[in-house]
C-alpha positions as CSV (number, residue, x, y, z in Angstrom):
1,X,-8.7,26.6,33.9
2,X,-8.5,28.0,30.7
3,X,-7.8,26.6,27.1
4,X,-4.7,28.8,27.2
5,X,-3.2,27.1,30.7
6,X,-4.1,24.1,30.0
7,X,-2.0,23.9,26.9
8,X,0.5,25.6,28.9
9,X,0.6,22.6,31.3
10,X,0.7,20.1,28.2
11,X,3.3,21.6,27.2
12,X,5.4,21.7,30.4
13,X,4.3,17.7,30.5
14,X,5.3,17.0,27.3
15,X,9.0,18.7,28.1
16,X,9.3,16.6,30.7
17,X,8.3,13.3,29.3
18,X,11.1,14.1,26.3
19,X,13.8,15.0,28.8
20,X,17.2,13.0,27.3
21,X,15.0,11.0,25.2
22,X,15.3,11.5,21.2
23,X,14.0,9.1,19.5
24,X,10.9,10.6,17.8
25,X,8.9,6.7,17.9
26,X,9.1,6.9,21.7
27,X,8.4,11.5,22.0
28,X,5.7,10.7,19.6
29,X,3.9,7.9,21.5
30,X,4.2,9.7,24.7
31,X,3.2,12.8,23.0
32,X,-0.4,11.0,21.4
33,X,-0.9,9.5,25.1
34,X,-0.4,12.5,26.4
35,X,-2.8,14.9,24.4
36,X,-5.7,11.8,24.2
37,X,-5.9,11.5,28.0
38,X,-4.9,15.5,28.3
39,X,-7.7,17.1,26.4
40,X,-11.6,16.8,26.6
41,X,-13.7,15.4,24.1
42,X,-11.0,13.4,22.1
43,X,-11.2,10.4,20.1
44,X,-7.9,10.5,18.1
45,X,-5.0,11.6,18.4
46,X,-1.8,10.7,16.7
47,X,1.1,11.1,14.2
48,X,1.3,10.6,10.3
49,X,4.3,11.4,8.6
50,X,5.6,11.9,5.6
51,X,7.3,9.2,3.5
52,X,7.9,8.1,-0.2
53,X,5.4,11.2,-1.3
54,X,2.0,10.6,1.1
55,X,1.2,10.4,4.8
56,X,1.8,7.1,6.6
57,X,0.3,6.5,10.1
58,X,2.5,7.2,13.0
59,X,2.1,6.7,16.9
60,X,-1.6,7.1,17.9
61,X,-4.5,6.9,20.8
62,X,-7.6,5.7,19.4
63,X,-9.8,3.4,17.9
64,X,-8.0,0.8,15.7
65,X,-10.5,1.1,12.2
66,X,-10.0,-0.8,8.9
67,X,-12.1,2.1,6.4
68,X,-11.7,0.5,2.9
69,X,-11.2,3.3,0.6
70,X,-10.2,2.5,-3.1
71,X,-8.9,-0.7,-2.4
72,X,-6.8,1.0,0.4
73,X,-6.5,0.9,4.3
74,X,-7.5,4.5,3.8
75,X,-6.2,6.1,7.4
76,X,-2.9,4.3,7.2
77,X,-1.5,5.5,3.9
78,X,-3.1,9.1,3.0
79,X,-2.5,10.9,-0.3
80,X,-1.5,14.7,-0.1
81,X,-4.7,16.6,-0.6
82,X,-6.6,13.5,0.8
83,X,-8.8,14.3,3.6
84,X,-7.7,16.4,6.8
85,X,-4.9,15.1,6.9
86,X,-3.9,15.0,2.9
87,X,-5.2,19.0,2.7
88,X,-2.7,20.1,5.7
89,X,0.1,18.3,4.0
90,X,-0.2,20.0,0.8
91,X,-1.0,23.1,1.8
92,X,1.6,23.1,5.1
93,X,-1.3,24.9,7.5
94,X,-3.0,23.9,10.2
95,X,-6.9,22.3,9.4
96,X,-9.5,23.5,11.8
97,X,-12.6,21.6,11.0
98,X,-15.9,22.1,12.7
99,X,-18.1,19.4,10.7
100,X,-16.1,16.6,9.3
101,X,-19.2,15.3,7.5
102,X,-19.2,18.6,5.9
103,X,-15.5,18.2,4.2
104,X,-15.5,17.6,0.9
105,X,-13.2,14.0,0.6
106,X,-12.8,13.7,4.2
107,X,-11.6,10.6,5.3
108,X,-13.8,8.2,8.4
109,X,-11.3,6.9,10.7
110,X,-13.6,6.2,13.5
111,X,-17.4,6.6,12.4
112,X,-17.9,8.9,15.8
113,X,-15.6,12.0,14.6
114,X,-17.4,14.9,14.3
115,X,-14.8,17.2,14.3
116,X,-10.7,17.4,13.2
117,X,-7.5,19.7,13.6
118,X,-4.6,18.7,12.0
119,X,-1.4,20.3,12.3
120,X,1.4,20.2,10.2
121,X,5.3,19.2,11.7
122,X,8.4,20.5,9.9
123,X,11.9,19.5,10.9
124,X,14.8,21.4,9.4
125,X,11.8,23.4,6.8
126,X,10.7,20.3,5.8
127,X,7.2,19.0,6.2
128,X,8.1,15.9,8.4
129,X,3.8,15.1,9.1
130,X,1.1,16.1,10.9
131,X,-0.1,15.7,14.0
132,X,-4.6,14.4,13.6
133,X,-6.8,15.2,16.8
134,X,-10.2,14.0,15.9
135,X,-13.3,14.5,18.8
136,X,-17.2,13.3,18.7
137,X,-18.1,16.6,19.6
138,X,-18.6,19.3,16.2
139,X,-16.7,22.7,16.6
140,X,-14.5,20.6,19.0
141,X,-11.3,22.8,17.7
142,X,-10.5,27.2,17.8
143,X,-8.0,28.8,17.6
144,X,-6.8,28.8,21.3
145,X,-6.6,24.8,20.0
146,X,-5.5,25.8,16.9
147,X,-2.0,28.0,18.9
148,X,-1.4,25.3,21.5
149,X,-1.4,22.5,19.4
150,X,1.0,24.1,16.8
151,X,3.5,24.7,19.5
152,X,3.3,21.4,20.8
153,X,3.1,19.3,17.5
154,X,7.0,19.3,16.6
155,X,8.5,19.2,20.6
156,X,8.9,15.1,19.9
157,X,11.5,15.6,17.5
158,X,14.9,14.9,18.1
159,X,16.9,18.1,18.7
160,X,19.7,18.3,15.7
């Protein structure tokens, strides 16, 4: 199978699994689930989203990690230009990033991450969050990754 059909079959899954459901806690858990047991070579994946001006941590799949950072739990509350994460909020684009150790501020959630796409999620033009992916595995993330993801990222939200 290719990258393209299986993010077509995420997709289809992830439809389904939100089918008369809207609320977003519940789309977004099933949504994480989903794309950590969906796609190879993952170890992260999960929701921050935006609230009182930075990213807060969301559903997830993962490791749970307490990385001290400034006096901080530094993955649960993530300043805009912070890290992965922080960069995609500010700048509203999707991060493809092929060495994490090479990213200039990036920010260790689990010490194995090699790799890191993070997608932004708007809802009604607003930046609503981003959806992290993180894998063990460096260039993990293209752009076949990079177009499935972004189509998936917002289908959690409720519908207005």
């Amino acid at each position: 199978m290719t990258k393209q059909a299986d993010y077509q079959l995420l997709y289809q899954q992830a439809r389904a699994l939100f089918e008369g459901e809207n609320d977003w806690i519940a789309n977004a858990s099933n949504l994480a689930a989903l794309l950590f047991n969906g796609l190879a070579d993952v170890n992260f994946a999960g929701f921050y989203r935006v609230k009182n001006g930075e990213l807060i941590l969301g559903p997830f799949q993962g490791q749970v990690a307490y990385v001290h950072f400034q006096g901080q739990v530094a993955y649960v509350h993530i300043a805009f230009g912070s890290g992965v994460c922080g960069t995609a909020a500010q700048t509203r684009t999707t991060q493809v990033v092929e060495d994490v150790h090479r990213f200039t501020g990036h920010i260790a959630c689990d010490t194995s991450s090699n790799s890191e796409i993070v997608v932004p999620i708007f809802a009604n033009g607003q930046l609503w969050g981003v959806l992290d992916i993180d894998s063990p595995k460096l260039a993990r993330f293209d752009q076949d990754d990079r177009t499935g993801l972004e189509k998936l990222a917002p289908l959690f939200l409720p519908k207005a």
